[in-house]
N, C-alpha and C positions, 0 to 999 in steps of 0.2 A: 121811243127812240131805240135805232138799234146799236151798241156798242161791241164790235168786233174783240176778241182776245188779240188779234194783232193784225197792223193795215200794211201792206208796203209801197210805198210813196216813191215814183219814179219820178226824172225831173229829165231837163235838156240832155244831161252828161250820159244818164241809161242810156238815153233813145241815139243819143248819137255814136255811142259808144258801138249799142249794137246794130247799126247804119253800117256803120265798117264793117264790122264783122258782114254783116250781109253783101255788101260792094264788094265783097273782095278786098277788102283793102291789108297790106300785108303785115299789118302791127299782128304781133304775136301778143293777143292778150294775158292768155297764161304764162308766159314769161314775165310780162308788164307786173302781171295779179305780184306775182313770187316775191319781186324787186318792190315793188311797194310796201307789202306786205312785211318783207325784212325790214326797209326803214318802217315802218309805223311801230310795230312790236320791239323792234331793235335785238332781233334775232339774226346770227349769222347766214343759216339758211333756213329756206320754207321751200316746202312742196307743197303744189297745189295738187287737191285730190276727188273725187265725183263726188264724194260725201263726206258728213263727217264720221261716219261707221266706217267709211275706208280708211279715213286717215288713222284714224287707233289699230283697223287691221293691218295696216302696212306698218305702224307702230311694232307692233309684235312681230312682224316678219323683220324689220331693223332689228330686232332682238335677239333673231333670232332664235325665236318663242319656239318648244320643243314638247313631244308626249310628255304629259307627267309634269311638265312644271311647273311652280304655282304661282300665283299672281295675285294680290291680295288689293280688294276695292272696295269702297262703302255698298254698304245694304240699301243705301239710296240714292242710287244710279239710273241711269236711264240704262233699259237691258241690252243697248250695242255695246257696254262695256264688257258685262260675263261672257256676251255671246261673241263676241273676237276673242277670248281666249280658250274659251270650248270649240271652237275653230279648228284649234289645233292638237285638240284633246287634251291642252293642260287644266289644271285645276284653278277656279276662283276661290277664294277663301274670302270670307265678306266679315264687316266687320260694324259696329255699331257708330250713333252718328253722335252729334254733340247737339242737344236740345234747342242752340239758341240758332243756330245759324245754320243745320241741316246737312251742314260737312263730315266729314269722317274725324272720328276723337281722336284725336290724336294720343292721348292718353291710354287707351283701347290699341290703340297700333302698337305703341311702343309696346305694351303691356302682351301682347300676341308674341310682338319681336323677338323679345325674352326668353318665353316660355317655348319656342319654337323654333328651333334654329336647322334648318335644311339646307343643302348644296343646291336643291330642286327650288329654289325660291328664289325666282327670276327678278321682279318688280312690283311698283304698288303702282296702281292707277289713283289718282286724287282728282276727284270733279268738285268742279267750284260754283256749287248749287246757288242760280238767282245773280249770281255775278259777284257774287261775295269767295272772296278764299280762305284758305286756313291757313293758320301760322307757318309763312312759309319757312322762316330763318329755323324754327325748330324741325319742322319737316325733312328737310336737307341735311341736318343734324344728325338725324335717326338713321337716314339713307347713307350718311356714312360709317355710323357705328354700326351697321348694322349690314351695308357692303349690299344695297340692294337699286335697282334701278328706279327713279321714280318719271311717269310717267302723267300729266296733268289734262285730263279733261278740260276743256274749257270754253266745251261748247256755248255755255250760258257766258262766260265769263271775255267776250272779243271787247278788248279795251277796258277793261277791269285792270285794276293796277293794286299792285302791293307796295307801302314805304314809297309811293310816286313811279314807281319802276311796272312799264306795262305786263301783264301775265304773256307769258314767253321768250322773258328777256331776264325771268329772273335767277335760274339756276338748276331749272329741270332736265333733266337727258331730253325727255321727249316732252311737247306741246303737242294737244291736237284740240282744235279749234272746227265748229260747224258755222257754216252761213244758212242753212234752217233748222234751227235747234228744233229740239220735237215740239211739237202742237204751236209753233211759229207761223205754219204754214207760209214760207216764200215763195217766191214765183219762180224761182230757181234754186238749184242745188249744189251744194260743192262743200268743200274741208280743205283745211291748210294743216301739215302736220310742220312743223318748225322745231329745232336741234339747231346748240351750237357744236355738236362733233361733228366732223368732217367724215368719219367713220359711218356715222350712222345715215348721215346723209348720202351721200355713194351708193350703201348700200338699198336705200330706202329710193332713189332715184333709178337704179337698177331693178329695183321689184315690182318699180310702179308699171310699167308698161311689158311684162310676162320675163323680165329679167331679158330682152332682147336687145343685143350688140349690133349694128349696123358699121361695116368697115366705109369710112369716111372718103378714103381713098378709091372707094369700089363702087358700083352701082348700089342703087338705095335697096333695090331689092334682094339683096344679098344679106344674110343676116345669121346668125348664132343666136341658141337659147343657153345659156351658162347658170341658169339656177331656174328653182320653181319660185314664176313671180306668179303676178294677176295684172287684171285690167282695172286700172283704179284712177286712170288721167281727167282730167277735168276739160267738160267743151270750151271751146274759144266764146260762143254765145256765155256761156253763165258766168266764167271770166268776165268779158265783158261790164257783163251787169254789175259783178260784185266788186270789178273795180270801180266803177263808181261811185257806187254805195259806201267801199273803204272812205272814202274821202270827206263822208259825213259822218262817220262814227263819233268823232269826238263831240259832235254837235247833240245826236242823237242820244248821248247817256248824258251831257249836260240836261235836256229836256226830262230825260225818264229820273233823275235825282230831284229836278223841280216837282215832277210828280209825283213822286214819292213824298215829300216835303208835302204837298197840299195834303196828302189823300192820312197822309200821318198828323196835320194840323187838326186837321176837319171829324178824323174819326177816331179819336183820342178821346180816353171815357165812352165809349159806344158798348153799351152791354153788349155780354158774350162772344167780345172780338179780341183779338191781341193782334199787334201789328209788329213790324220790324222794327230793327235799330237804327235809328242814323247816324250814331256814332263815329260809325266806320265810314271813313273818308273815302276809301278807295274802292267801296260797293258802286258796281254801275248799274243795280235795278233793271238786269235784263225781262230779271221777275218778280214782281209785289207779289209776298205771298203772309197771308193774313192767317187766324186760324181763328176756326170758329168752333164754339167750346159745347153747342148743342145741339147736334146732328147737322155737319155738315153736307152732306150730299142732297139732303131737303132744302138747306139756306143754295147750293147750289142751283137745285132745278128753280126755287124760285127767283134768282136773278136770272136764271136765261129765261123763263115765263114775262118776266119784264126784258128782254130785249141785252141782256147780257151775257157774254160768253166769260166762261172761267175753263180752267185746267187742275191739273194735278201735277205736281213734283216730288215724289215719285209712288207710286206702288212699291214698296219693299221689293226686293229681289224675294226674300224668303218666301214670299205668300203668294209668288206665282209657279205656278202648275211646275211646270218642267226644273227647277232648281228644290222647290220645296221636295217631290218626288226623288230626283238625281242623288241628292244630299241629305237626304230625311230629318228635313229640315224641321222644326213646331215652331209655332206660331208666337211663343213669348221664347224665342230664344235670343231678340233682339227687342227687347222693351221699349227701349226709347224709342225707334225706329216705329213700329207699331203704333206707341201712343202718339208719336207724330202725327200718321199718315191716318190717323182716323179725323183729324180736326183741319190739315194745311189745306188752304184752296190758295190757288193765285187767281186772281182779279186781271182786268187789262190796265197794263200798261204800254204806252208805247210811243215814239216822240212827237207823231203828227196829232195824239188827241186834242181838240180841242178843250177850251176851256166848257163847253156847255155838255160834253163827253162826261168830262173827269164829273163835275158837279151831278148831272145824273147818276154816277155808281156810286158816287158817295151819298145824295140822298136818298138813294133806294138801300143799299145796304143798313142807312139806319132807318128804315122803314120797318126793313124784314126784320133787325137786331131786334126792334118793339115788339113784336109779335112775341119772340122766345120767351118760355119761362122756365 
């Protein structure tokens, strides 16, 4: 059997969705995406954006991100985070994660905050690894003692909620969200960055499309460039799409929580595995991510030699090439992070697997667990 890392399941609303779109027909999707998108999240406004690497960079242009300033994010990120803020030649400052849940320590943060007080210290990026968050109320806490923007990743986390309240609705300056998170592989592409300032928004709506003014009153083709934007607009097709898809999210992380639930019932007590929490109510399991305690990149090649795809969340920033070099960075100057990212694999999860899917990776996983000694 082969078991994909993730499937994407089109239904009547894609297809018709992107019918219009192809007829001509005059629904502005991405306007539709925006308004939707604001009620679901229950964020004042969203932008929609080509990706979700653009929406964090148009993030930092909202910021008005500057040489020299610094921006502090966990060590395990996906690298569109350091790499929109080296963009602008400000500085990332990375910081170590919390062992259980893969997020940035908050405890680490604060403890940075403290010791390091700059005018040059713009905002922190927070990703909320696998769809799980970090303690938001303390978070915002820090962000105001401490007078810094916070800015929340959340690419893993679309419809992930904290306290019942969905992520982007709970008190961040900036959200940015992806519709193909990495190694997702969708069939389309795009980012919503969402803010409740009105400020940030304007400006952020202003830089999406190269900062270009068109007088309303005048020919279309008449226009002003009033700042340095980019081209970061999202197609009416992938609109399209992912408006439809919006409309199944909540179904889709109810499914991936059921799966989590079996794949947690079934492979409990499984030598050499350690699994997640389910504790936490408001994880949506965008990613099961297991660790496996004796060479895992061998337990990996052998699930895909049986027909299974896995991933990695994340590479350390420190241990890649151009940051480790940049920053002179060494290899245990983020412990936990390291000892992490030698054992996590995520498995597939995803809401269309069937039940003879799930039951495959979970007996083969303890097939291969028996092997280890």
């Amino acid at each position: 059997m082969e078991v994909p890392f993730n499937r994407q399941e089109s239904g009547v609303t894609e297809h018709d969705h992107i019918a219009d779109v192809l007829d001509g027909e005059e629904t502005n999707f991405v306007q539709k995406l925006e308004e939707d998108f604001e009620a679901y999240v229950g964020a004042e406004y969203a932008i929609a954006t080509s990706s979700g690497t653009s929406a964090l960079h148009l993030a930092m242009l909202a910021l008005d991100l500057k040489r020299g300033d610094k921006v502090i994010c966990s060590v395990n990120a996906f690298p569109s985070v350091p790499e929109v803020v080296r963009h602008f030649d400000a500085e990332p400052t990375f910081i170590d994660i919390d062992p259980k849940t893969y997020n940035i320590d908050l405890d680490k943060l604060e403890s940075y905050l403290e010791d390091n007080s700059s005018r040059k210290l713009k905002a922190v990026i927070v990703s909320h690894i696998a769809g799980q968050c970090v303690d938001l109320d303390r978070l915002y806490n820090i962000a105001k003692i401490y007078d810094v923007k916070i800015v929340e990743d959340a690419a893993d986390a679309l419809g992930s909620t904290y306290h019942g309240k969905k992520i982007g609705s709970t008190g961040a300056d900036i959200t940015c969200f992806s519709f193909s998170p990495h190694l997702k592989n969708s069939i389309c592409n795009g980012g919503m960055m969402v803010t409740n300032d009105e400020d940030i928004k304007n400006r952020a709506k202003l830089l999406r499309n190269h900062a270009m003014v068109v007088n309303e009153d005048g020919l279309d083709y008449i226009y002003d460039i009033t700042d340095i934007g980019n081209k970061y607009t999202m197609s009416q097709l992938d609109a399209a799409y992912i408006d439809a898809q919006l409309e199944k999210q909540d179904a889709s992380i109810k499914r991936q929580r059921e799966i989590a639930r079996l794949y947690n019932d079934a492979l409990k007590n499984t030598p050499h595995i350690s699994l997640p929490d389910l504790d936490n109510k408001d994880h949506s399991f965008a990613l099961y991510i297991i660790e496996v305690d004796k060479n895992r990149d061998s337990f990996a090649k052998e699930l895909e030699e049986n027909g299974i795809k896995t991933a990695l969340h994340y590479i350390p920033l420190h241990l890649l090439s151009y940051y480790k070099t940049k920053y002179m960075l060494r290899v245990n100057d983020f412990p936990v992070a390291l000892k992490t990212f030698q054992k996590v694999l995520s498995i597939p999860i995803f809401a269309s697997m069937s039940e003879a899917e799930i039951k495959y990776v979970i007996d083969t996983i303890k097939k291969i667990a028996k092997t280890r000694v």
